[in-house]
Phi, psi and omega in degrees: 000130167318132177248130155302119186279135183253233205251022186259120183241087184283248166325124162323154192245131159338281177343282200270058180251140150284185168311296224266357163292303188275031173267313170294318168294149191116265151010273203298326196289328184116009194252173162283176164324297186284359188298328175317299192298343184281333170292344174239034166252002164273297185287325193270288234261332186272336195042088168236087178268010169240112162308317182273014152289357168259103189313302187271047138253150180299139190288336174324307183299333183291350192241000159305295181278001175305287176271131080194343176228136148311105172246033188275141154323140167284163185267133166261126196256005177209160170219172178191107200256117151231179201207102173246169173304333171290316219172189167221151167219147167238133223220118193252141144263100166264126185244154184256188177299005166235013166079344147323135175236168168209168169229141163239161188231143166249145172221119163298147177178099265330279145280056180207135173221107182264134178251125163272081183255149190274147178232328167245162178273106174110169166240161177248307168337306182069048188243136191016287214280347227231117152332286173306334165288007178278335165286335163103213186209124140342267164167157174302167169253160166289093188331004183261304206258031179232284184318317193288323134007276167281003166287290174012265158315268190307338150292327161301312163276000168088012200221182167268154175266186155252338188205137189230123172255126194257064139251043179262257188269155159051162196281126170281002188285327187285009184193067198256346167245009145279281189333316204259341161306304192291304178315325182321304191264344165316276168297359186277128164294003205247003191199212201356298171057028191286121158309142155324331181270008152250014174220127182240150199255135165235159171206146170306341189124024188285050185324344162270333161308321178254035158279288212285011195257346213046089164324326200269285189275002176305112187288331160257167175320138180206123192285158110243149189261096216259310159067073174169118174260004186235156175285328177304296196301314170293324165321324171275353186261324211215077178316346176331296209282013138311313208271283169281076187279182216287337161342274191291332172281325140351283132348328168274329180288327173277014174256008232244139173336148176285156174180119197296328198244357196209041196269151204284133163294117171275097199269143202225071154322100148269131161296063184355141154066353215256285189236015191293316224281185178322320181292277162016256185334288190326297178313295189310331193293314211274318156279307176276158136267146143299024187234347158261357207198125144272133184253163185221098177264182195227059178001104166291139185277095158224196212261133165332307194253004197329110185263341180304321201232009176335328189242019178228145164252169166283153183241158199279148189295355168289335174279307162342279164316316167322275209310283198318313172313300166312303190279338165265349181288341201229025181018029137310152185241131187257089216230094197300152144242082169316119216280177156248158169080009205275340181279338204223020177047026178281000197269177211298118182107323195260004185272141194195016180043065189278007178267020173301290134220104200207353160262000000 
């Protein structure tokens, strides 16, 4: 069994090592090279967390890493479980070793076990609609404490995920080199071993990051949240878009090669009265092809007692179905996500640790 970790910062953390760290740490230590990939085919692929059970390493290395490094899990203090005729979804508050929490949510759903994860403690973004942003921003996580997430998880259920979502607390563009440190060992088949086509990156739009990603060759999947067809309703909804506005992001998507499997997700928070209506759809039609772009709309989620979002509704399911009907009659491919998790406040938005402090 795996130990928890508590707030105490001894030791270098496994976790947030590459490859190519603990390849150098190796080196220099006096050990071989390859020895990095057998420790961390012990821990990814084996969930093996006591280095002096890894057998095929020199035992000198094994009391190395013994003294010096932590491989403990972070803890999880809280769960909250639903359960429908489709599935379960469970939504965990974790905390790491400097006493930052977060929340991630897992949802079952027939073969498929999706990790909704989190990359910062807190958001920065400030945009409307979105729970986490009410908390303000923290600080970024460590690609150790992303990766750790789903040990987590998956030591609690006894299962695998199968699919990773980068939507939980905070913008992952905004922490693009933890984040693309954690895909590494994620996607590497030799330790984690989720495929890129099966892990999607989501954003607000941080267009000089997602300039620099190539679109045309990024292998995972990729979201954005645009929830706006004009810049005044987005500006308001998503302070982003003052710096990137809908244009220039439109246009960096519509530049991106057409491609039947790998077309960019247009992520669309409908609003009531805000951005639900038809003239919406219409604008959007106008911006994209359908050879580049799929939409995923998204009902909004909120909390009953919401103080965040007090001045945004849910829009009737009939307005839904509108929208939806327009972007696809216009040959888009469409798609609702009646959220999961939605009784434990686990859905697209709503995530926010509200035990941050108060544990």
């Amino acid at each position: 069994m795996p130990q928890y970790c508590n707030t105490m910062i001894t030791e270098y953390w496994i976790f947030d090592k590459s490859q190519k760290e603990l390849e150098e740490y190796c080196v220099k230590n006096g050990f071989k090279k390859y020895a990095a990939e057998q420790i961390m085919r012990w821990i990814y692929s084996s969930r093996l967390f006591d280095f002096s059970k890894m057998t095929d390493i020199p035992k000198l290395l094994r009391k190395n890493l013994t003294d010096n490094f932590n491989a403990a899990l972070p803890e999880i203090i809280d769960t909250q479980y639903e359960t429908d005729t489709c599935g379960s979804s469970k939504k965990y508050l974790i905390r790491f070793r400097d006493g930052g929490t977060v929340e991630s949510v897992s949802i079952n759903y027939k073969n498929r076990k999706t990790l909704c994860l989190s990359s910062q403690i807190g958001c920065r973004m400030g945009c409307a609609y979105c729970e986490t942003s009410g908390l303000g921003f923290t600080r970024n996580m460590t690609s150790g404490e992303i990766i750790s997430q789903i040990l987590a998880v998956e030591n609690d259920t006894g299962g695998r995920i199968t699919n990773i979502v980068f939507m939980g607390m905070g913008e992952p563009l905004d922490n693009i080199k933890e984040v693309e440190k954690s895909l590494d060992i994620i996607s590497n088949d030799k330790f984690i071993g989720i495929a890129p086509r099966k892990i999607t990156v989501s954003t607000c739009g941080l267009l000089n990051v997602l300039s620099g990603l190539n679109l045309n060759e990024y292998k995972y999947k990729i979201a954005v949240s645009l929830n706006a067809s004009d810049n005044v309703t987005r500006s308001m909804l998503m302070p982003v878009n003052k710096k990137f506005p809908i244009e220039s992001l439109a246009g960096l998507i519509n530049g991106k090669k057409p491609s039947i499997h790998n077309k960019i997700t247009i992520e669309y928070v409908l609003i009531k009265g805000i951005n639900d209506g038809i003239e919406n759809a219409k604008k959007l039609i106008k911006m994209f092809s359908p050879a580049n772009v799929k939409f995923n709309l998204i009902p909004l989620n909120k909390e009953q007692n919401s103080i965040h979002l007090k001045n945004f509704e849910r829009p009737e399911d009939a307005e839904v179905d509108n929208f939806k009907l327009k972007l696809a009659k216009a040959g888009f491919t469409v798609t609702v996500r009646f959220s999961k998790a939605l009784s434990i406040n686990g859905g697209c938005g709503q995530l926010k640790a509200k035990t941050i402090n108060s544990r």
